[in-house]
KOLDRENBA-746381 format. One record per residue: x, z, y of N, C-alpha, C in turn; residue in three letters. Coordinates in pm, whole numbers, padded with zeros to 5 digits, always signed. Layout:
<pts>
XZYXZYXZYAla...
</pts>
This chain:
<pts>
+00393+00832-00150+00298+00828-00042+00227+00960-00033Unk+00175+00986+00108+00135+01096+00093+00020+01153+00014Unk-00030+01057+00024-00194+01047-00060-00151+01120-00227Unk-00062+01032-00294-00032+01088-00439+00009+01193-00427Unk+00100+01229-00331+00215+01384-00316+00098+01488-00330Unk+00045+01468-00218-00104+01585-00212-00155+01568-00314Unk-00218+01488-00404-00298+01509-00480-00227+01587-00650Unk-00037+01548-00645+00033+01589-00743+00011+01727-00713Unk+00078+01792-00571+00057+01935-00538-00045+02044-00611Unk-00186+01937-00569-00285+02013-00595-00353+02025-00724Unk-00269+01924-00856-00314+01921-00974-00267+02028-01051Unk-00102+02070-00989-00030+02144-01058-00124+02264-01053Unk-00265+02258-00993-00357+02434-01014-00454+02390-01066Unk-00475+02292-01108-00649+02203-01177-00620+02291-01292Unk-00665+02420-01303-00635+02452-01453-00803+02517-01470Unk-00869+02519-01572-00990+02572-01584-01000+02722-01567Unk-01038+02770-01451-01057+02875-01426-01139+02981-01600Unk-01100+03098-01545-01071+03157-01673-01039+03172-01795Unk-01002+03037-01830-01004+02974-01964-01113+02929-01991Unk-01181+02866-01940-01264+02812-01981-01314+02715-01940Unk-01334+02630-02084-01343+02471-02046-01441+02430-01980Unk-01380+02343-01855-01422+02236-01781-01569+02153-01867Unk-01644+02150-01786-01734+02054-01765-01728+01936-01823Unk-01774+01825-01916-01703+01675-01932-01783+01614-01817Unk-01671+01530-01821-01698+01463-01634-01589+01314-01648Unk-01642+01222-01640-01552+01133-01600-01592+01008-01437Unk-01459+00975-01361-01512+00901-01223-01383+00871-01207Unk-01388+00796-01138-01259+00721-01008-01284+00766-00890Unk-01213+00813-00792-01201+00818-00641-01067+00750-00633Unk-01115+00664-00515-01056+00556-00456-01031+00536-00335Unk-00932+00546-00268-00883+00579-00161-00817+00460-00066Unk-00776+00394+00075-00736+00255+00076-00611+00236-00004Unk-00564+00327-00018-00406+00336-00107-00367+00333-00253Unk-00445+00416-00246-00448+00549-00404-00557+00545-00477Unk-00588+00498-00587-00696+00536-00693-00651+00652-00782Unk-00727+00724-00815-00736+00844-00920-00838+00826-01022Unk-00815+00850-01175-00881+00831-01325-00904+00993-01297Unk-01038+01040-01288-01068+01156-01352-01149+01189-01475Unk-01065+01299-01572-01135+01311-01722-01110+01467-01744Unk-01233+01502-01738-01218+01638-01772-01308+01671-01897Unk-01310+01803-01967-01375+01822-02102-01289+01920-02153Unk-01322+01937-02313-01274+02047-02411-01100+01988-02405Unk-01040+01910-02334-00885+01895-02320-00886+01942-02163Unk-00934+02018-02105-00851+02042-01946-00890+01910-01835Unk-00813+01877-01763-00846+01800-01643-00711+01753-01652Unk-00748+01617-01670-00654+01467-01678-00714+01414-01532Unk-00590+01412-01495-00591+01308-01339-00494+01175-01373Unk-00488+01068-01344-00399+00981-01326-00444+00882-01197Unk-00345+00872-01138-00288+00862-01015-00221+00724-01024Unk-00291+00641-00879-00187+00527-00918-00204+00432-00775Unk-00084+00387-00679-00061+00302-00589-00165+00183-00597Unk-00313+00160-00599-00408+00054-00608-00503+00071-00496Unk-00518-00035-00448-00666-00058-00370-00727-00091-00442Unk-00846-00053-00517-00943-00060-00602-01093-00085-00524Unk-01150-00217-00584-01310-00215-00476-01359-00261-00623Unk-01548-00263-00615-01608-00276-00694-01774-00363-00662Unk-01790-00469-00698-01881-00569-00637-01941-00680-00741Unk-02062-00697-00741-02109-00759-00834-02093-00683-01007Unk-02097-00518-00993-02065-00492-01134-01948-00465-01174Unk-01855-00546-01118-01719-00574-01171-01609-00502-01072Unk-01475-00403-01128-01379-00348-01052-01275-00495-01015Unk-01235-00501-00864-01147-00560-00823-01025-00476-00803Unk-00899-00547-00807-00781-00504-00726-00766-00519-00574Unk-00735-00521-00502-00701-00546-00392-00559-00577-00371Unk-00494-00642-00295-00378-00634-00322-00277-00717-00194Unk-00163-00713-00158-00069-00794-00080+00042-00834-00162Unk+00095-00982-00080+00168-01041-00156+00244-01106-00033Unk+00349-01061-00032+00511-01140+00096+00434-01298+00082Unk+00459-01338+00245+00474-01511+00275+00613-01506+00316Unk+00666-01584+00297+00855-01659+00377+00816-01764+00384Unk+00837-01823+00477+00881-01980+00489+01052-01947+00610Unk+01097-01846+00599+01226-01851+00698+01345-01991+00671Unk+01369-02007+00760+01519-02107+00777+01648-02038+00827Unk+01720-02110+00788+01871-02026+00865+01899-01973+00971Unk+01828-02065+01032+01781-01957+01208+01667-01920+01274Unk+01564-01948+01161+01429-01859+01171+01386-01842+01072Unk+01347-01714+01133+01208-01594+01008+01079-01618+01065Unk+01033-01655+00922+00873-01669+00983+00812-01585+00815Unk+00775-01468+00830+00717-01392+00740+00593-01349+00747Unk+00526-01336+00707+00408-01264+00672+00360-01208+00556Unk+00250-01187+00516+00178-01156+00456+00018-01227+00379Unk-00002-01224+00270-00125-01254+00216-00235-01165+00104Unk-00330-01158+00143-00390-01094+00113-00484-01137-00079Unk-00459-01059-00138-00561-01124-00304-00689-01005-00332Unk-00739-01092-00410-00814-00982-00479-00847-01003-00623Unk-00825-00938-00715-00825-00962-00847-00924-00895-00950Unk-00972-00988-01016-01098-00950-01103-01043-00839-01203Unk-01060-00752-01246-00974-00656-01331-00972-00718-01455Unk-01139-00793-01487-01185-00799-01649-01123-00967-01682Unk-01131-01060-01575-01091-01188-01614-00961-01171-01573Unk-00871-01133-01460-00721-01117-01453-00698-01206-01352Unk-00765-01295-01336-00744-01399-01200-00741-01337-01065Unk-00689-01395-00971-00631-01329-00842-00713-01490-00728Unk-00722-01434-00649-00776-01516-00527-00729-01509-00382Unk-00678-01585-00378-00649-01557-00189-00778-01519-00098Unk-00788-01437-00022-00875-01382+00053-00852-01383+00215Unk-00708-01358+00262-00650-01346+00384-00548-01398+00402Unk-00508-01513+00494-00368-01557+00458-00337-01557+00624Unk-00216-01523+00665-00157-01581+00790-00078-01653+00825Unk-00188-01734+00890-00226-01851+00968-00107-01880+01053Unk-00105-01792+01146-00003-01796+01299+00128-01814+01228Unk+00187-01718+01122+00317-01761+01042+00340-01883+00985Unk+00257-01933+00857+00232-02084+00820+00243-02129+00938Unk+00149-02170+01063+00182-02260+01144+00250-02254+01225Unk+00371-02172+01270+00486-02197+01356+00538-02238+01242Unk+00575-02221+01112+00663-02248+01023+00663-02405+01013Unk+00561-02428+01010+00495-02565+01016+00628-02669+01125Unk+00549-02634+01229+00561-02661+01337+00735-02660+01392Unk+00808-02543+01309+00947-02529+01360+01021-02642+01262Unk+00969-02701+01103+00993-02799+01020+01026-02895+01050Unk+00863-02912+01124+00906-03065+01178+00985-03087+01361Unk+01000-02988+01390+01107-02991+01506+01187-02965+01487Unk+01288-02964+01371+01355-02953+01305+01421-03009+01166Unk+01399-03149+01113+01408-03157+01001+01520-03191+00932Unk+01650-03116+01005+01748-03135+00923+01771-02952+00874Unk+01672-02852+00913+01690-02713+00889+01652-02741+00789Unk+01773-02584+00695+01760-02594+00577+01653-02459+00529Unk+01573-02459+00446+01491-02368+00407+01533-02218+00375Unk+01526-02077+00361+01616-02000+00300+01555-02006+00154Unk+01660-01977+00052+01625-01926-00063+01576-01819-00086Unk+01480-01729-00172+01462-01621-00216+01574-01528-00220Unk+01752-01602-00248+01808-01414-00250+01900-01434-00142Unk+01857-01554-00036+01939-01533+00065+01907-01424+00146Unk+01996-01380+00228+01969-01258+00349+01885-01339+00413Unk+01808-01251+00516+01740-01279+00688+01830-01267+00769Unk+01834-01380+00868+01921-01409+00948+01923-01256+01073Unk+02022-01222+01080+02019-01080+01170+01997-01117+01312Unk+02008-01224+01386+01964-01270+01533+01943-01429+01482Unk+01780-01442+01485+01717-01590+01480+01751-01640+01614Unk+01709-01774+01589+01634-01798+01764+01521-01789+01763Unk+01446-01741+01624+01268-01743+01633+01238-01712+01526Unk+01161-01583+01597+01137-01476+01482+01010-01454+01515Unk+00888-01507+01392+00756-01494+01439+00697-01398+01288Unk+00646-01247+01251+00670-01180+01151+00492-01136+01199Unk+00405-01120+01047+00306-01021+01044+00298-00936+00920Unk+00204-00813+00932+00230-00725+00917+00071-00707+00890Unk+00021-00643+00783-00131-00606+00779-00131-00478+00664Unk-00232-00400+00721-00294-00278+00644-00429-00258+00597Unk-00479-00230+00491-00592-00234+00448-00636-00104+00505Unk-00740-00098+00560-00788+00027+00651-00886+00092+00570Unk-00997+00038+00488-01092+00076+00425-01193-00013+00294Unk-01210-00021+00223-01286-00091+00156-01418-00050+00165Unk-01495-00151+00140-01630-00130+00154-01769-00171+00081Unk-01790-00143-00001-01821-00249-00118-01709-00372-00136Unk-01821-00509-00094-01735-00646-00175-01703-00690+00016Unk-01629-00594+00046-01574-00609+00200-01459-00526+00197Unk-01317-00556+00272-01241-00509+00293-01229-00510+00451Unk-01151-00369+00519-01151-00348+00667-00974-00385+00689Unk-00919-00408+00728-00814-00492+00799-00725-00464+00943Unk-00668-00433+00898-00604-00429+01081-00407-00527+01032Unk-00417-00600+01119-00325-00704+01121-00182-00722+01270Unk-00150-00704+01240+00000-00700+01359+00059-00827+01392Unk+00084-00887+01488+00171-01024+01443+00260-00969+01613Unk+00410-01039+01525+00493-01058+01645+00598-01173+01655Unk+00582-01243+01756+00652-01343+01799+00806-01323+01890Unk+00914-01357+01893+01031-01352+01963+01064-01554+01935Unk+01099-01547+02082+01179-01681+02104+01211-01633+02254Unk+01370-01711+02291+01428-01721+02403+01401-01584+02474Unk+01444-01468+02438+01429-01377+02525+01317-01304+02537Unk+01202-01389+02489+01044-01351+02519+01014-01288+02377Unk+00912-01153+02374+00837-01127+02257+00680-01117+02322Unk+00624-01140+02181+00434-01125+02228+00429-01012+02117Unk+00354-00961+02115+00313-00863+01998+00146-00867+02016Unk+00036-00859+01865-00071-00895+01926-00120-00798+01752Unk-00209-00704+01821-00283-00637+01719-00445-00668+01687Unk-00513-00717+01607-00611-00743+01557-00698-00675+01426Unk-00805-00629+01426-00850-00555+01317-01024-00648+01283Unk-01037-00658+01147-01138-00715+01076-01170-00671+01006Unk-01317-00753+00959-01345-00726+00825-01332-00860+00730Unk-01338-00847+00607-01327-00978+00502-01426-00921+00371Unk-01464-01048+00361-01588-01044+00266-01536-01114+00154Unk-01502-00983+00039-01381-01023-00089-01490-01117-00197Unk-01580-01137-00125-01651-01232-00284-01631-01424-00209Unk-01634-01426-00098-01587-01540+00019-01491-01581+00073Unk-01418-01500+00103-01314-01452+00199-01328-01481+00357Unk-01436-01518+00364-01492-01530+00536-01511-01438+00602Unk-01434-01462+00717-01468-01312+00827-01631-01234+00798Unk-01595-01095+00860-01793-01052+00839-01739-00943+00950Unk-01849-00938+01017-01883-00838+01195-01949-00655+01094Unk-01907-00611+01138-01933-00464+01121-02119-00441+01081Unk-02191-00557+01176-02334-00580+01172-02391-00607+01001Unk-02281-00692+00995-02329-00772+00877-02298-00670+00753Unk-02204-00561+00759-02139-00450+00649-02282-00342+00660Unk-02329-00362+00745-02448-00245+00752-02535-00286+00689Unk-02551-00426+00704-02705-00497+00649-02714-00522+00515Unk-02587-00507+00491-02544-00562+00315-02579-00455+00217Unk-02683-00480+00130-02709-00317+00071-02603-00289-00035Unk-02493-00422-00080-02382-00424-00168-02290-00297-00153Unk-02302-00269-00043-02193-00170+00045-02254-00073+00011Unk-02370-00028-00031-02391+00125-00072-02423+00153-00189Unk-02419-00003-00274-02498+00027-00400-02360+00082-00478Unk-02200+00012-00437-02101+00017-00538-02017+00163-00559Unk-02049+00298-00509-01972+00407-00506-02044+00487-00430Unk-02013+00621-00404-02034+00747-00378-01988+00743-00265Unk-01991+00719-00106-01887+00738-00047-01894+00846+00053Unk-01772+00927+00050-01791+01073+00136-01778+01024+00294Unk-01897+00955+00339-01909+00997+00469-01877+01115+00548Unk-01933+01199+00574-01924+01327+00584-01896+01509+00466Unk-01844+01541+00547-01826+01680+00456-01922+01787+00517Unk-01996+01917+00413-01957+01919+00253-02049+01794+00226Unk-02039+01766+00122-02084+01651+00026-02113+01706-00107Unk-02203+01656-00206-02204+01663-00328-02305+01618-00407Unk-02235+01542-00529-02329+01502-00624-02375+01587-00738Unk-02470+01581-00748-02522+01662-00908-02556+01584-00977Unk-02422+01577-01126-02441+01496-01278-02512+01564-01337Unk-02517+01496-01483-02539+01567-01602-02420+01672-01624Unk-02467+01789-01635-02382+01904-01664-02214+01933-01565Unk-02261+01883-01445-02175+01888-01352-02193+01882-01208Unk-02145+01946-01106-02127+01887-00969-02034+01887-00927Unk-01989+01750-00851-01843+01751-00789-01892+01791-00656Unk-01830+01864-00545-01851+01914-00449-01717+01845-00344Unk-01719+01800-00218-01650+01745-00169-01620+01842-00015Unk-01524+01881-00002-01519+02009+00140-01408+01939+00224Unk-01393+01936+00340-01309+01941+00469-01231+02001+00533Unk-01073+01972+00489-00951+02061+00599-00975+01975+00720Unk-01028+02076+00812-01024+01981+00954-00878+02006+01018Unk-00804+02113+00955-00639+02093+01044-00608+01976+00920Unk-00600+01965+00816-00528+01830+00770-00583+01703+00791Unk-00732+01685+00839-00764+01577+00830-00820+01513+00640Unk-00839+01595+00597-00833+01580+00427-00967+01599+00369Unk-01012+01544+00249-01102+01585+00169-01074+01642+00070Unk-01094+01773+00007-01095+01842-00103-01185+01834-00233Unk-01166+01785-00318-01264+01749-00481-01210+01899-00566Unk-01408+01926-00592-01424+02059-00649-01513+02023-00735Unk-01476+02035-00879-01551+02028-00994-01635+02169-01036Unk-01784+02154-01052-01841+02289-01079-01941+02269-01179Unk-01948+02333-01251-02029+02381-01383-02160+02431-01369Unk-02251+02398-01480-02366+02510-01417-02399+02671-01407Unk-02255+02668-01443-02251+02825-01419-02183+02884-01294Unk-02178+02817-01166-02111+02765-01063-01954+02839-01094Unk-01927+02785-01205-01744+02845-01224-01639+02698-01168Unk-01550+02696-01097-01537+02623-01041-01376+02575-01062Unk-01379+02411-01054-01204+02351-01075-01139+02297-00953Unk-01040+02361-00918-01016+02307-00817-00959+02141-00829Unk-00960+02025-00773-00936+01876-00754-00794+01861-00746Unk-00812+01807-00650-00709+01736-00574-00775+01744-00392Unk-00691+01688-00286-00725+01646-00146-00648+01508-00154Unk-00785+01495-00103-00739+01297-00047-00765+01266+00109Unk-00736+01188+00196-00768+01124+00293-00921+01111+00322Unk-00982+01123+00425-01071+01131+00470-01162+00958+00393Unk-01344+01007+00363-01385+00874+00279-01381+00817+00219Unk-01296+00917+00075-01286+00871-00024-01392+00774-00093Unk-01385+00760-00268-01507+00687-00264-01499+00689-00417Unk-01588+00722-00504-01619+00791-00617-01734+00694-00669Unk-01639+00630-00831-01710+00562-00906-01725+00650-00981Unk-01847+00633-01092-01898+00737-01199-01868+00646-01350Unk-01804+00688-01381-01782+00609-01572-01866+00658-01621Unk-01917+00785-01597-01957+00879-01746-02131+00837-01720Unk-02183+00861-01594-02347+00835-01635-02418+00723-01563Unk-02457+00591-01586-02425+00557-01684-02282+00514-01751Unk-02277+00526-01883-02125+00484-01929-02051+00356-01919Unk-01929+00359-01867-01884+00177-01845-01864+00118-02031Unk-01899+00006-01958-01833-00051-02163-01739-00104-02192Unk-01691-00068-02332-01547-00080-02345-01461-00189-02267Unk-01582-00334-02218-01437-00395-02152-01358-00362-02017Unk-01469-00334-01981-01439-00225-01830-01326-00118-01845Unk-01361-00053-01949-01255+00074-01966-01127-00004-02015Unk-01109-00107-02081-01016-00217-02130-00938-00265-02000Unk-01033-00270-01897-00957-00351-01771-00926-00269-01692Unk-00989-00156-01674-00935-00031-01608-00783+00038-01640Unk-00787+00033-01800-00702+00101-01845-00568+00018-01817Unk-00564-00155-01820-00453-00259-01806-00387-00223-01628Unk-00512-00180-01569-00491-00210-01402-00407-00077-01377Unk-00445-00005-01422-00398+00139-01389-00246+00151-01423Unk-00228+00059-01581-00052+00036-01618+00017-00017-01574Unk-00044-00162-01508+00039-00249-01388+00099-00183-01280Unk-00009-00102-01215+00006-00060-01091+00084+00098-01096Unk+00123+00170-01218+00202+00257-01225+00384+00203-01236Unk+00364+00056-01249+00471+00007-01261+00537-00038-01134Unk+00393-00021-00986+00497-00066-00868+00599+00005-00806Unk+00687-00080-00746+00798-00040-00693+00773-00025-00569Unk+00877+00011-00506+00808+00103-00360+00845-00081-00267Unk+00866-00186-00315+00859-00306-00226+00706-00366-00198Unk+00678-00308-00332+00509-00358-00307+00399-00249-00190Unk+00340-00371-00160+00301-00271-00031+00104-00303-00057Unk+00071-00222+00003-00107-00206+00053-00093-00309+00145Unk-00439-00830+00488-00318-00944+00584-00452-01001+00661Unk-00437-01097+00757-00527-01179+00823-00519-01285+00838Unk-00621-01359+00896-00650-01493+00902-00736-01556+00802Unk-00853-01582+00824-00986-01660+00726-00990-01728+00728Unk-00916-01752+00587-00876-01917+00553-01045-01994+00502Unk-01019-02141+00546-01144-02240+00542-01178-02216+00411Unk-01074-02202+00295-01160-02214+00146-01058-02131+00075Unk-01110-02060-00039-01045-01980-00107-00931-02069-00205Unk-00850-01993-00275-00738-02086-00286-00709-01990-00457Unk-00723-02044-00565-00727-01963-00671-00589-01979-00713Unk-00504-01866-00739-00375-01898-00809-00373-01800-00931Unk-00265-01837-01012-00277-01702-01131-00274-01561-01102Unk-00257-01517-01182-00234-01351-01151-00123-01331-01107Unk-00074-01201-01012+00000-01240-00970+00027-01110-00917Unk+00190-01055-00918+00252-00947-00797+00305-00986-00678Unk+00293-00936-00588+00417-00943-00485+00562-01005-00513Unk+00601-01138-00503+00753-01198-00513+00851-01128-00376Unk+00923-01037-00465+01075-01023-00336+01188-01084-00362Unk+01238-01082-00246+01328-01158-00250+01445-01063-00155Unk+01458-01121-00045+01525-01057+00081+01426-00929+00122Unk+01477-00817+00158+01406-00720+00183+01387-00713+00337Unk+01249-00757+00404+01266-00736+00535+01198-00627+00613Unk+01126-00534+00518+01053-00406+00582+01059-00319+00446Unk+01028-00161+00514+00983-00049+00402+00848-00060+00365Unk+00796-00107+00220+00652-00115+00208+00639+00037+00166Unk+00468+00057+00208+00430+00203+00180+00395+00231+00048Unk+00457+00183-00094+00367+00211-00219+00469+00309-00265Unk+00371+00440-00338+00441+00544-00379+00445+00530-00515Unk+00524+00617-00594+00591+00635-00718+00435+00692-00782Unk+00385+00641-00899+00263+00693-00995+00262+00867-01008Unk+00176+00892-00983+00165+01022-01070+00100+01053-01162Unk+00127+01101-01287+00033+01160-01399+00006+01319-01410Unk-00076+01369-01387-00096+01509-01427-00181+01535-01580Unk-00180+01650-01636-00276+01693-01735-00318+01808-01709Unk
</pts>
């Protein structure tokens, strides 16, 4: 993805200007895609890089995450998508977003139908259904204990297609819709991260400032580590609004760094099927922990290959 590519590019120069050691500094920037582990000190500048939607609410780091729906039959696909969110420190996963419109034609084509046979997991997708009803969702932004949403659904029967685009918000501690009004009023949303609204930007730590600058031809944010001797490291560039947790002041405790460290290994392990959904379901629906199940491959998901730099 492009998010990791750029940020691999730009590690291969994270080297401490003159020889001389970096600042100790530790944070997360978190991106809708891409989380980054930053650790710098008397070892250089450790980045690790990893395919996660990462949010943080009530204290505690969540995952974010999508997971394939099928209910297809031999002569219809009805796919979608569902949306989780996962506690890092307890490991449990929660439904948050599920679609609705898929479940219920699926529903609905069952029982007008009940001698159709279900597909299996490693059967193919039928290459011409008679009814092909498929969604499609992207996580646009996190926001504290809120995720932003934009959702696709498309319908085909008899000749006819609908296509119908929708964008939300979801409130990951509920999973009940929430209006843009209600993300402003919530002081949750500003207490959990750093977030680069605008460029330049910058925080001043203990014995550090990260400085945040703007390619307006890329559309990008640039992370610049500086010393108090303003000697300076160059970052990485991420996507516009990033969003910067602080480990180092105050310090997380070991179970945090315990659950950080598990989330970061999972998610270096995805495969490019796993991908970054809608519909607010009446009540949350707790299942175990849990990846993405494939089966039949019916789209390119966007998750990129891990990167590690030192």
């Amino acid at each position: 993805m492009a998010t990791l590519a750029a940020a691999g590019a730009a590690l291969a120069c994270s080297r401490p200007s003159a020889d001389v050691e970096p600042p100790s500094a530790e944070f997360i920037v978190a991106t809708p895609d891409s989380t980054f582990w930053v650790r710098t000190g008397e070892t250089g500048i450790r980045v690790r890089a990893v395919p996660m939607t990462l949010a943080r609410y009530g204290g505690r780091f969540h995952e974010v995450y999508v997971a394939d729906l099928d209910r297809s039959f031999e002569d219809a696909v009805f796919t979608g998508e569902r949306v989780y969110v996962r506690d890092l420190a307890r490991g449990d996963s929660t439904l948050v977003y599920d679609d609705t419109l898929v479940l219920r034609l699926a529903d609905h084509y069952a029982r007008l139908h009940p001698d159709a046979r279900p597909l299996d997991p490693d059967d193919d997708t039928p290459s011409d259904p008679a009814i092909s009803a498929t969604g499609e969702t992207d996580l646009l932004e996190v926001r504290g204990p809120y995720v932003l949403l934009e959702h696709r659904s498309s319908f085909a029967h008899a000749g006819d297609e609908e296509d119908d685009t929708v964008q939300t918000a979801v409130d990951l501690r509920t999973g009940a819709a929430a209006t843009l009004a209600a993300l402003r009023r919530d002081p949750a949303v500003e207490r959990d991260s750093s977030i680069v609204r605008a460029v330049p930007a910058s925080w001043t730590r203990r014995g550090y400032t990260l400085l945040a600058r703007g390619d307006s031809s890329q559309g990008t944010v640039s992370l610049t580590l500086r010393d108090g001797a303003s000697r300076s490291w160059p970052l990485f560039s991420t996507p516009p609004h990033p969003r910067i947790y602080w480990l180092d002041v105050p310090p997380v405790d070991d179970a945090t760094r315990r659950a950080l460290a598990r989330a970061f290994n999972d998610a270096a392990a995805y495969d490019e099927s796993v991908k970054y959904v809608r519909a607010t379901p009446r009540d949350l629906h707790h299942v175990p922990r849990a990846r993405p199940a494939h089966g039949r491959t019916r789209r390119h998901h966007r998750a990129p290959s891990a990167t590690r730099a030192s």
